[in-house]
N, C-alpha and C positions, 0 to 999 in steps of 0.2 A: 411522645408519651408512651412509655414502655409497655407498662401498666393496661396496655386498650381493653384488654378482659374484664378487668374491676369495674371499669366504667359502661362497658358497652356490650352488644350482644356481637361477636367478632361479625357475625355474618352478613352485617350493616355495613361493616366499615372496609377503604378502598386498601387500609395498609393501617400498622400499628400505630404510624404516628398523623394517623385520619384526624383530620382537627372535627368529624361529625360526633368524637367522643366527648369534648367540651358540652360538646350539646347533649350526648346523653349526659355527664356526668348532673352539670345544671337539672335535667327532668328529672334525673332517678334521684338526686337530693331532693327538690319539692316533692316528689309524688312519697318519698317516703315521710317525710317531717306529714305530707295529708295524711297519709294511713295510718300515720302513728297516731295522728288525734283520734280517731276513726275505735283505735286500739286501744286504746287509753279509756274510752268510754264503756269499751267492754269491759277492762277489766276494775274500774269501778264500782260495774253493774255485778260483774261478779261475789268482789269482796262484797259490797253492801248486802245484796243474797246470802249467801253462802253463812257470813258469821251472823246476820242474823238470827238465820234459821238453826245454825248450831248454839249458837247463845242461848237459846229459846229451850232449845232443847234439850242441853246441857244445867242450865241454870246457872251461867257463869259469863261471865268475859272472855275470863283465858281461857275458852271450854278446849283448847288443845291440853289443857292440865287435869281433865275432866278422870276422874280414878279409873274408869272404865273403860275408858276410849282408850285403843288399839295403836299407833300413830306408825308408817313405815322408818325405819330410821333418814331417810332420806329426807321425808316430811320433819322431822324434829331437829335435822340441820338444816334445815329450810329456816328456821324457827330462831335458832339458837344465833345464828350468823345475821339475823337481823334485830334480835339483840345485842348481838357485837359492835353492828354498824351505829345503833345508836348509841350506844355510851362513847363509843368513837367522836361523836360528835355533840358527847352531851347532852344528848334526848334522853326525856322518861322512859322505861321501859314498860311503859302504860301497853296495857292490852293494843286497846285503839292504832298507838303508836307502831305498835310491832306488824300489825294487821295492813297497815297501810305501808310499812316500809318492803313486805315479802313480794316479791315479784308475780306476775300473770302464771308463771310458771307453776308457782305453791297452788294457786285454787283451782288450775286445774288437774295438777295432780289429788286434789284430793275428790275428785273425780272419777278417778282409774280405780284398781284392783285392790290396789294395798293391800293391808290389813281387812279382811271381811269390810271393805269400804261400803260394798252393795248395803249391809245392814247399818255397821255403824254410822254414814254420813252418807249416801243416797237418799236412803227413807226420810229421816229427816230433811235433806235440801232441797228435795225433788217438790214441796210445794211452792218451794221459790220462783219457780216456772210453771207457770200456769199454761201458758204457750203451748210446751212443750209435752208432746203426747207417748214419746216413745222410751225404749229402755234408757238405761245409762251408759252402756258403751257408744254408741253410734253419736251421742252427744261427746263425750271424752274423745274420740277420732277428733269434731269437727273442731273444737277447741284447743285439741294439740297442734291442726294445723295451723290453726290460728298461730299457736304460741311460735312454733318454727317460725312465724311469719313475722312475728313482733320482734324476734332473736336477731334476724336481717335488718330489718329495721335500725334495730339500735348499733347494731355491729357496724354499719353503712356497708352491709353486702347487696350486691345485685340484687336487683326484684324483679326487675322489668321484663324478664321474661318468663314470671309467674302471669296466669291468669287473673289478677288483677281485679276484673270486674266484678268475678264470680268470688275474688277473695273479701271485696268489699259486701259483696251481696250477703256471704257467710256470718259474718261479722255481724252487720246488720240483723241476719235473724236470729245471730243467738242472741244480742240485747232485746230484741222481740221476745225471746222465749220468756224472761225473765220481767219486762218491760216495754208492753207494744207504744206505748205512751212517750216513753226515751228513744224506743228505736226510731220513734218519728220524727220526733225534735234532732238527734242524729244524721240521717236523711237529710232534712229541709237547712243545717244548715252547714252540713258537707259539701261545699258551693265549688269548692279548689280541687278533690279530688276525678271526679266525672269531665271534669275540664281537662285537665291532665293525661287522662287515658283517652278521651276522644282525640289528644295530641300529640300520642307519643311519635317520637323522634322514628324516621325511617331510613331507610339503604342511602349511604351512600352513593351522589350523582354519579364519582368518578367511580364506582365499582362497577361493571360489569351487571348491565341488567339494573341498574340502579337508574334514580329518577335522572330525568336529562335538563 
């Protein structure tokens, strides 16, 4: 297997075509399919926050149509591309619809600086997190790492020589920030992941220094 990098952390393995990459590839597919669930729950928790609290305070649906709001252009191809994707396939381009087709990416940019973000949609979301006691950027950091984390994820790039526990931990408490209630139920039935990381794959026997 040429490829040993894709699959494996090299400094495990005895040679390129180490058959201990099977084994990581096997871990690092399950440990990611768990984290994605993990991920998935955040960014659920997100949208459901987020457009609530704008809808509310917009007095609309499509409050990204709202006369006053600001949008970066970035944010408004975020927008427009997932109404692309649905008439692509024949979906309403219902609010709801488009809200749920934007990636983890969208909500948490609308998070960051943009446009006077701090005023325009801070103030309003930040009741969404009740949790959550601090500014707005130091939440945008932990949630963009999140997002690079979800990117791998779906890409099937390497993880497993991320911190892992401490990424599941993160995860965890921004759905806390938003929903200590979800982030529990989360938790208690994350049964696959914690298994996983107490088992990740180690050094190759035949390497040098490796298990005997």
């Amino acid at each position: 297997m040429t490829d040993a990098g894709r699959y494996a952390d090299p400094t495990t393995l005895c040679s390129k075509t180490c058959r201990q990459v099977i084994i990581w590839s096997d871990w690092e597919m399950a440990a990611s399919k768990a984290m994605y669930e993990v991920l998935r729950h955040l960014e659920n928790v997100l949208r459901c926050t987020i457009s609530e609290r704008l809808t509310a305070h917009y007095g609309r649906d499509d409050w990204w149509h709202a006369p006053h709001l600001r949008l970066t252009h970035g944010t408004t191809e975020k927008i427009e591309a997932a109404k692309s994707r649905l008439r692509l396939h024949r979906t309403p381009t219902t609010p709801m619809n488009i809200q749920r087709e934007v990636t983890l990416g969208f909500w948490v940019t609308l998070l960051g600086r943009g446009a006077d973000y701090e005023t325009q949609l801070w103030r309003p979301i930040s009741s969404g997190f009740p949790s959550y006691q601090g500014r707005r950027e130091p939440l945008h950091r932990q949630l963009d790492h999140l997002r690079l984390l979800r990117n791998k994820v779906a890409h099937q790039d390497r993880i497993g020589g991320r911190d892992l526990v401490m990424d599941r931990r993160s995860a965890l408490t921004a759905i806390g920030y938003a929903s200590e209630t979800v982030a529990r139920h989360v938790a208690t039935t994350d049964t696959a992941l914690p298994i996983l990381l107490a088992n990740r794959p180690g050094v190759c026997a035949q390497r040098p220094g490796g298990r005997s």
